[in-house]
C-alpha positions in Angstrom: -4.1 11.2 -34.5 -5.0 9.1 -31.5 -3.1 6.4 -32.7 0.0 8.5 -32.6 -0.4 9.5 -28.9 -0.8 5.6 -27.9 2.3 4.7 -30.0 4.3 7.6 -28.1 2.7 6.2 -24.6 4.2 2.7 -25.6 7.9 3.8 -26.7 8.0 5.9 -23.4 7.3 2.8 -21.5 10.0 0.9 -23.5 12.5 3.7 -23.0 11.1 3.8 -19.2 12.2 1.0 -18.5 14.9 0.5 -20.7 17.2 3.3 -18.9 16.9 1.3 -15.2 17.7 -1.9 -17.5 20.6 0.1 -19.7 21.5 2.0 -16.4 22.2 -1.5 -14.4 24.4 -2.7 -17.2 26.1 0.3 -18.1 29.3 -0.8 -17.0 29.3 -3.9 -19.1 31.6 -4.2 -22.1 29.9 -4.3 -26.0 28.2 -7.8 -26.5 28.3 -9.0 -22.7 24.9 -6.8 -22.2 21.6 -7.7 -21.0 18.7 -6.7 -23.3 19.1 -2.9 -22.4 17.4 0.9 -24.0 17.7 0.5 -27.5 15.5 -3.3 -27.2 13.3 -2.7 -24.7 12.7 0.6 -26.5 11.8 -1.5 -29.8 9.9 -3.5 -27.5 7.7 -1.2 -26.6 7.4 0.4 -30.2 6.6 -3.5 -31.2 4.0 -3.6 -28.2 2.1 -0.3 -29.2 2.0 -2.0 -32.6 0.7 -4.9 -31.7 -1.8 -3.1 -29.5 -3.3 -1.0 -32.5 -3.7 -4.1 -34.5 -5.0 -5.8 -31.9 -7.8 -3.4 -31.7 -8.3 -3.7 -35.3 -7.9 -7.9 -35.6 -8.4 -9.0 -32.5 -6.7 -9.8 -29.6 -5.3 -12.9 -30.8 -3.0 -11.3 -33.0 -1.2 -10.2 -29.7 -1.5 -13.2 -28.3 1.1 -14.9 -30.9 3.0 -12.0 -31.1 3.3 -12.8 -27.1 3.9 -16.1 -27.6 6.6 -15.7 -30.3 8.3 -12.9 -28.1 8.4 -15.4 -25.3 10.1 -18.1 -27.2 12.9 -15.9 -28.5 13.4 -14.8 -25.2 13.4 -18.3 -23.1 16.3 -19.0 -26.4 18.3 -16.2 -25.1 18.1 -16.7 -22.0 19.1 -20.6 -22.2 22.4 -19.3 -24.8 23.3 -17.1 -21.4 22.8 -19.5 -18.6 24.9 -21.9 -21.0 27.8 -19.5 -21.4 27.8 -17.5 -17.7 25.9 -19.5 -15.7 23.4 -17.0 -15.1 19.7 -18.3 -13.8 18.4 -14.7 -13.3 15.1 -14.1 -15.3 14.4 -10.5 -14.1 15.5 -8.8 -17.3 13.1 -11.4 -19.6 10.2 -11.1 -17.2 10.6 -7.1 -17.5 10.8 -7.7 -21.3 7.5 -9.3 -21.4 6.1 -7.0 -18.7 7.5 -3.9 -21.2 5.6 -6.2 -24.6 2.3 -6.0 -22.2 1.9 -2.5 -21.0 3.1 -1.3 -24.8 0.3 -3.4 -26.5 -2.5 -1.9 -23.2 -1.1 1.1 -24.7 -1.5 0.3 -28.1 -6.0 -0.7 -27.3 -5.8 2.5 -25.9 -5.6 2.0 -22.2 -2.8 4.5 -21.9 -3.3 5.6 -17.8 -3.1 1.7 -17.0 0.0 1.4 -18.9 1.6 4.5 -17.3 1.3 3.8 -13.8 2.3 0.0 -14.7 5.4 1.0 -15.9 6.5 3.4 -13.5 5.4 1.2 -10.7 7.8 -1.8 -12.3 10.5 0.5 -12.4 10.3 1.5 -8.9 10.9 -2.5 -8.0 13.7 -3.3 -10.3 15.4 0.3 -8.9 14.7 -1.1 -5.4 16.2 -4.7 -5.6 18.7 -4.0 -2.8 16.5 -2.9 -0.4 13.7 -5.1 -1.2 16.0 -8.1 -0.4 17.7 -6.2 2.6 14.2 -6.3 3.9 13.6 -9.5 3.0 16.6 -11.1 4.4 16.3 -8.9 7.9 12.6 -10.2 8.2 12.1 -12.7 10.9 9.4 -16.3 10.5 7.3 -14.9 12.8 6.7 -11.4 11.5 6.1 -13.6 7.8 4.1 -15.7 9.0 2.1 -12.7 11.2 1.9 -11.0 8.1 0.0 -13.7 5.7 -2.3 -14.2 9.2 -3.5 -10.6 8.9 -3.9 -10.7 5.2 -6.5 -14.4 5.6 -8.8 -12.5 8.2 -8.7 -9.3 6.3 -8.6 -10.0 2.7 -9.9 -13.8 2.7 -12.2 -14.0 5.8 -13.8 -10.3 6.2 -15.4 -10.2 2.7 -17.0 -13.5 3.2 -19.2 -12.2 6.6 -22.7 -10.9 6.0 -23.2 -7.1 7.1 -26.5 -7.2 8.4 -27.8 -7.7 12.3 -28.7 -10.9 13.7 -30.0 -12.3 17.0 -31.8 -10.3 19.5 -32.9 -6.9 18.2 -30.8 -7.7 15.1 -27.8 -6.0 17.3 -24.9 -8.2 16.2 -23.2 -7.4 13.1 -20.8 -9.9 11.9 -19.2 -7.9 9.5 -18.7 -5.0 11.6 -17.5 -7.1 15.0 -14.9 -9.1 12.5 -13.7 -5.4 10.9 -12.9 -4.3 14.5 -10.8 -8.1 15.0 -9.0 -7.0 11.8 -8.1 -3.2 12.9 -7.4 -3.8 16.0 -4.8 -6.9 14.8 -3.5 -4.5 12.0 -2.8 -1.7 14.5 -0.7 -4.3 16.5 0.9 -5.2 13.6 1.9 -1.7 12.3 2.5 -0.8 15.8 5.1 -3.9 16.0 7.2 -3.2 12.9 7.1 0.8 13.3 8.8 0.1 17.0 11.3 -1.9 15.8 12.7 -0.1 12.5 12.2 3.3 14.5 12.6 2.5 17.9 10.5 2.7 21.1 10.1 6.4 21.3 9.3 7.2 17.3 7.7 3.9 17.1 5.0 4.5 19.9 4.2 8.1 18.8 3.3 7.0 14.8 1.4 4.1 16.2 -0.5 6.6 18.5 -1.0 9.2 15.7 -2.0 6.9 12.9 -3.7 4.5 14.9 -5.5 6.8 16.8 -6.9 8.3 13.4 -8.4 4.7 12.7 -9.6 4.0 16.4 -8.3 5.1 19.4 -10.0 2.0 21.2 -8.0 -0.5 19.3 -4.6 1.9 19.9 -5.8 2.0 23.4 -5.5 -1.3 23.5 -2.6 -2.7 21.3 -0.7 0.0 23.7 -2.1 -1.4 27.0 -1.2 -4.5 26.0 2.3 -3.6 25.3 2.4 -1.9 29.0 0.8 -5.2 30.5 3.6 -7.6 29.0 6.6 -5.1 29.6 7.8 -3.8 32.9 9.0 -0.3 31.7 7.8 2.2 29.8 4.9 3.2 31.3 4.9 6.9 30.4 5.8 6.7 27.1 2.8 4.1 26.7 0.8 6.3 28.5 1.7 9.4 26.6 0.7 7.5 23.7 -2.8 6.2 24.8 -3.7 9.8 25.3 -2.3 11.5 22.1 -4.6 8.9 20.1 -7.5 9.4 22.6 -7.3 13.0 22.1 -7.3 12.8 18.3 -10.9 11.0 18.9 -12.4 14.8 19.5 -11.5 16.7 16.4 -12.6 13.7 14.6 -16.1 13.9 16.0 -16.3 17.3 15.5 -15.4 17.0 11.8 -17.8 13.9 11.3 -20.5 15.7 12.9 -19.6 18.6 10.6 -19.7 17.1 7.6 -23.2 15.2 7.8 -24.5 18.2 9.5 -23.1 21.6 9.3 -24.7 23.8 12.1 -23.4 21.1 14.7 -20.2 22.9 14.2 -20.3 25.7 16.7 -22.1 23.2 19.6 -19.6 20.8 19.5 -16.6 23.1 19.2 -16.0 24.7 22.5 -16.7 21.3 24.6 -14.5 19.3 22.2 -11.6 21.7 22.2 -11.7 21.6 26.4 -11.2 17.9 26.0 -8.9 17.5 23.3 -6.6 20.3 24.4 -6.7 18.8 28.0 -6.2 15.5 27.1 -3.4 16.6 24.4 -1.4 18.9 27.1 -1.3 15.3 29.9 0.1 13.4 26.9 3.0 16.1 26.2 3.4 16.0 29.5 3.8 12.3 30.0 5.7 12.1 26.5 8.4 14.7 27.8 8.8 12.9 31.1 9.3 9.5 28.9 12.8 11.2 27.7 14.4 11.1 30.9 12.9 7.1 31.1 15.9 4.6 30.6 12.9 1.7 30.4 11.4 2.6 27.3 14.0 0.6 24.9 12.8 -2.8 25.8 9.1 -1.9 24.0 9.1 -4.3 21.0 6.3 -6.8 21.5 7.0 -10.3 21.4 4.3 -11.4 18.9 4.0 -9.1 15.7 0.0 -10.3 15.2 -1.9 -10.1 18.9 -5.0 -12.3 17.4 -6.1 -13.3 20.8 -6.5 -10.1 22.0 -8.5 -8.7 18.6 -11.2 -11.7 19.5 -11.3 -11.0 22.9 -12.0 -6.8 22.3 -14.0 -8.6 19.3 -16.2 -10.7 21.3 -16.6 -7.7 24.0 -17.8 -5.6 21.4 -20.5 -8.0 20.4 -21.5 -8.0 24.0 -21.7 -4.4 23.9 -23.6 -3.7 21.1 -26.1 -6.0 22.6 -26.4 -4.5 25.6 -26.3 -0.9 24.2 -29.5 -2.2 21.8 -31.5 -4.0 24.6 -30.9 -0.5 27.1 -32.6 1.5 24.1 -35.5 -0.8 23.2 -36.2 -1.0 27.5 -35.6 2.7 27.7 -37.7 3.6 24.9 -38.1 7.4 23.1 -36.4 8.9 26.4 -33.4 6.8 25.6 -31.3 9.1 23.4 -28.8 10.1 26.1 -28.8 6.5 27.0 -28.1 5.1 23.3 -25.0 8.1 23.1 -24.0 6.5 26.4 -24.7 3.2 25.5 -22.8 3.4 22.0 -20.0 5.2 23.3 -18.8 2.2 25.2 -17.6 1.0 22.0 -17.4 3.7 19.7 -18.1 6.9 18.8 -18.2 7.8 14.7 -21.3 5.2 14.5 -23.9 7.5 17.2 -21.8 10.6 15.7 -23.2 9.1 12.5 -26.6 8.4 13.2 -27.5 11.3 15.8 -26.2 13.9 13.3 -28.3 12.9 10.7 -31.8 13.5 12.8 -30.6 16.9 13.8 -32.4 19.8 13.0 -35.6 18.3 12.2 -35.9 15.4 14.5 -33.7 16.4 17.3 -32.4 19.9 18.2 -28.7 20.5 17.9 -28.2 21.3 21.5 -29.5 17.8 22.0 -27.3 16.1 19.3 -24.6 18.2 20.9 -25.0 16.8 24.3 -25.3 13.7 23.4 -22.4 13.2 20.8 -20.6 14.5 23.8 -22.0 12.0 26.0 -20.9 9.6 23.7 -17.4 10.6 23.4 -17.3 11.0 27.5 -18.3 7.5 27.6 -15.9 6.1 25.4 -13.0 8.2 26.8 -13.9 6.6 30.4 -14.2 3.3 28.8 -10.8 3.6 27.4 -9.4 4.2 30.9 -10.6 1.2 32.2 -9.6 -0.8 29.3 -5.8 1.0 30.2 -5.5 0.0 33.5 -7.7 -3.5 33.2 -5.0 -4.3 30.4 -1.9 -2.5 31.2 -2.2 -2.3 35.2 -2.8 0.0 37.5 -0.1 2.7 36.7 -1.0 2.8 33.3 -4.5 2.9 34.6 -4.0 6.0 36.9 -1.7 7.7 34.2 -4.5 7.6 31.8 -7.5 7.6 33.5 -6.7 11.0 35.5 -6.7 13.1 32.4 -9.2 11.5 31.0 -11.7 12.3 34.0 -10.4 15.8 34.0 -11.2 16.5 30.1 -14.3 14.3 30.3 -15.8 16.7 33.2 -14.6 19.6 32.1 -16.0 18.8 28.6 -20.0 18.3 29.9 -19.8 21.2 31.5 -18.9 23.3 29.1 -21.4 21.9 27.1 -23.7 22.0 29.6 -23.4 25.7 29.8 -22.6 27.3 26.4 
């Protein structure tokens, strides 16, 4: 009885899609409707159809059947652009689209059909704000938007992930992933300040983009600070909420390769994340008072000269950090967590977890994943006030120092 099931899948999609249709034209009077329920609901009886005897035949017979279903419909649609004027092809195209995921049905690929369906219906539900947005959309933030998408989707694949140069340290891939999240951070950060406003804006860019990399939020938001005169504690407020989300992270990376880290790394990250979480509340709740904070939205939505430049100082880093451990040698492993955590801290997280117990002691790993994260949270503070100026500096570094000590030592001592 499979062949039942796939013939029920394929008049659901038809009858799917033929309510939004029917439901869009329900006001119209007998004869003056679009193809509504009742056809598209055939249609996608004629698709399963098709479908099954496709899997039996062939998939040419479907292919006609396309091609003759096409046909009648390009003749309807030329009868109704003679007689209203009407150069709309949505209905037709969604008639076709309906014929398609029936006969996917039909060879059995029911899932694929499903989601098809329901995701079509979603954008012809949604044609008034789709072309809301659309027309509100500025050339810039288009043109911003296909500039992200050719050195993510196009570009990014296209780099070899392996080292080269000196000590193999430079990853192209890895360096050109970093250009890419920190450009898409700006980019998110951009549109989420300027549907939501400074306040909202700053905080989801902060949370979210602090979950990706808190360097790259550190420095989308410095930037922001650097190019606008106000602000400044809402900015700040910001930097630290996504630093602080670095050191539950670590402790859950950690975790996860390597579960007896757990309790090591728990109390020292907790002193920093609470520390650094409690200066960026603070900051954040001072903001509301702020009547500088509205004036936020960045005047580029796609920062690509600042991704190369953190891009091209990462490279510089990573070669640095590899040279100190090949001159440093077997006592270096402090040195690589400090070394590595210039520019980030999942990768040492990473690769120190996976030698403890056997290689290394977890007291060790623990010291030195805090090491890591120490670094990187000073590094940040300097990237703050080197970008954003000196306030934003001494607003962010301060806390900073404060978690970063108290964090060694209670690592240090527990």
């Amino acid at each position: 009885m499979d062949w039942a099931y796939r013939l029920a899948v394929a008049l659901a999609i038809g009858l799917l899609i033929g309510v939004e249709r029917g439901w869009k034209g329900r006001e119209a009077e007998e004869g003056e409707r679009e193809i509504g329920l009742r056809t598209l609901a055939l249609l996608g009886l004629v698709g399963g159809l098709a479908g099954l005897l496709g899997a039996e035949f062939g998939g040419l017979l479907i292919g006609l059947i396309f091609i003759g279903l096409a046909l009648l419909l390009g003749l309807v649609y030329r009868v109704k652009a003679n007689e209203r004027g009407d150069i709309g092809l949505t209905t037709e195209i969604a008639a076709l689209a309906t014929f398609l995921l029936a006969a996917l049905s039909g060879l059995g690929h029911m899932a694929i059909a499903s989601a098809g369906a329901v995701l079509m219906v979603v954008l012809l539900g949604y044609k008034g704000q789709l072309h809301g947005w659309l027309r509100a959309l500025k050339r810039t933030e288009l043109t911003a938007g296909f500039k992200l998408l050719l050195i993510s989707v196009v570009l990014l694949p296209l780099l070899p992930n392996r080292g080269f140069g000196p000590w193999q340290a430079l990853n192209p891939y890895t360096i050109w992933w970093m250009v890419v999240l920190i450009a898409a951070i700006s980019f998110v950060g951009y549109f989420a300040i300027r549907i939501a406003g400074a306040r909202a804006g700053t905080l989801f860019t902060a949370i979210f983009g602090g979950l990706a990399s808190s360097t790259a939020t550190t420095l989308n938001l410095a930037r922001l600070a650097g190019s606008k005169r106000g602000g400044k504690a809402l900015l700040a407020g910001g930097i630290l909420l996504a630093c602080g989300t670095m050191f539950p992270r670590m402790v859950l990376v950690a975790t996860i390769v390597h579960a007896p880290l757990f309790l090591p790394l728990l109390w020292p990250a907790l002193t920093m994340a609470l520390l650094t979480y409690g200066a960026a509340l603070w900051l954040l709740r001072k903001s509301r008072h702020a009547d500088d904070v509205d004036d936020l939205l960045p005047g580029n939505p796609l920062e690509l000269t600042s991704a190369l430049t953190f891009g091209a100082l990462l490279a510089l880093v990573m070669l640095l950090g590899k040279a100190l451990v090949e001159w440093v040698g077997d006592a270096g492993v402090y040195a690589l967590a400090a070394a590595s955590g210039v520019a980030d801290v999942d990768a040492i997280t990473l690769s120190l977890s996976t030698m403890s117990g056997e290689e290394l002691a977890e007291r060790t790993v623990a010291l030195a994943i805090v090491i890591a994260a120490s670094v990187n949270s000073l590094a940040k503070a300097v990237l703050a006030g080197f970008v954003g100026g000196r306030e934003l500096g001494f607003k962010v570094g301060l806390p900073l120092g404060v978690a970063v000590a108290a964090g060694l030592l209670v690592v240090l001592v527990t």
